[in-house]
N, C-alpha and C positions, 0 to 999 in steps of 0.2 A: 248957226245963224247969228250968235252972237258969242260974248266971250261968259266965261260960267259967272253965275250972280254969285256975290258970296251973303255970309250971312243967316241965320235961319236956322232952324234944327235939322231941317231936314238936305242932307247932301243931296245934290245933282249935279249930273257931268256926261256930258254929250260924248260918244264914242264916232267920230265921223267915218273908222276906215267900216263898222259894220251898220251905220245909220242907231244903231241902241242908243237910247239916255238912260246910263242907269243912278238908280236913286237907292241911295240909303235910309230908310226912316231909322228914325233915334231910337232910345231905350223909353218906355213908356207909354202913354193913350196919346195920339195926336190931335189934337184941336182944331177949334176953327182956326185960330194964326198959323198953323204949321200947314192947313188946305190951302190955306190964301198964299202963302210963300211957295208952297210946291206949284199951284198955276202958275203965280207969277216967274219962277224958274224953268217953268215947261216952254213958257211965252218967246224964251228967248231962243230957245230950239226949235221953233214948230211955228210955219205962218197958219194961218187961218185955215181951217180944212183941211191942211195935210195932214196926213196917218200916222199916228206917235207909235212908236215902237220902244215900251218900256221894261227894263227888267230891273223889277224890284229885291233889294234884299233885305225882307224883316228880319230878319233872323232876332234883333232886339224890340221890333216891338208888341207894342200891349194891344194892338187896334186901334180904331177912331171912336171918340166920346159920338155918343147921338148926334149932337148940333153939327161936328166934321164931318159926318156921312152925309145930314142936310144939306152942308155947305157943298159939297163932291158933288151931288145930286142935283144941286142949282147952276155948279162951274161946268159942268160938261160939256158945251160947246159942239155937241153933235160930231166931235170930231173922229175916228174912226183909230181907236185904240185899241192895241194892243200890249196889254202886261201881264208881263211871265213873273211870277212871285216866288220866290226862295226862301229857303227858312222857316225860321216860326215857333213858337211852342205850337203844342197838340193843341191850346183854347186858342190861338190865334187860327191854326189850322183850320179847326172846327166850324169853328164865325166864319172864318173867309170862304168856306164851300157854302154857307149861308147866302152870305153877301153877293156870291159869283152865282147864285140862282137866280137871287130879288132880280141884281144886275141885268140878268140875261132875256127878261120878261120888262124889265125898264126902261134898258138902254141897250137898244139894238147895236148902237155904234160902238160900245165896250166888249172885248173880248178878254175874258180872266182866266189865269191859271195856276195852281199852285204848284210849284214844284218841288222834291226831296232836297234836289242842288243847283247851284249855277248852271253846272254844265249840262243840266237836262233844260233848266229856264232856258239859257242859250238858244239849245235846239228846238225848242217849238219857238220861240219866236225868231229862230233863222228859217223857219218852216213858213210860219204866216207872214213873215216877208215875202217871200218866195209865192207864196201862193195870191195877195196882195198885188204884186207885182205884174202877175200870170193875169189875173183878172182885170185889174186898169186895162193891158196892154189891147186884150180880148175886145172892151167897148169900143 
């Protein structure tokens, strides 16, 4: 949709040949500034309401401080997401099967997954494209 923002801690970059944005979070806890730049970077991939399809690679980070979760929590946008997660220490791990329950009880339109590697992240969200895709076409 647009050309990649730069700037920010947190990398983004639109893959158009398979529709993914993937994003790199930094080494560290991500902040509110670091939530507000990753919307703002999403904004320029994704119009209003279309279905993001993200694969994440923490591999270096530390999580989101409290206030970045709040901030996540307020930015959501109803939009119908999906991101495949990679990486991680075990405490990132740990949290994030946390966080992807809260998530799933809070945010209908958020779909989370953690994966071992890329290339399994990959495949579930070449899966719930696919199945995403399947379901539009159905209504």
């Amino acid at each position: 949709m647009g050309k990649e923002p730069q700037g920010g801690r947190i990398h983004v970059r639109h893959e158009p040949q398979t529709g993914f944005t993937c994003v790199v979070y930094p080494p560290g806890k991500l902040g509110v500034d670091d939530v507000e730049d990753f919307f703002a970077k999403l904004e320029q991939y994704y119009a209003p309401g279309e279905p993001r399809f993200l694969l994440c690679d923490v591999r270096e980070s530390a999580g989101f401080t409290a206030e970045a979760r709040q901030a996540m929590a307020r930015r959501r946008g109803y939009q119908t997401t999906y991101s495949a997660n990679f990486g991680g220490s075990f405490a990132v791990r740990a949290f994030g099967s946390l966080l992807i329950k809260a998530f799933a009880l809070t945010h209908r339109e958020v779909i989370i997954t953690l994966e071992a590697d890329e290339a399994s992240a990959r495949a579930w969200l070449n899966d719930k494209r696919r199945t995403h895709l399947a379901n539009t076409r159905s209504e």
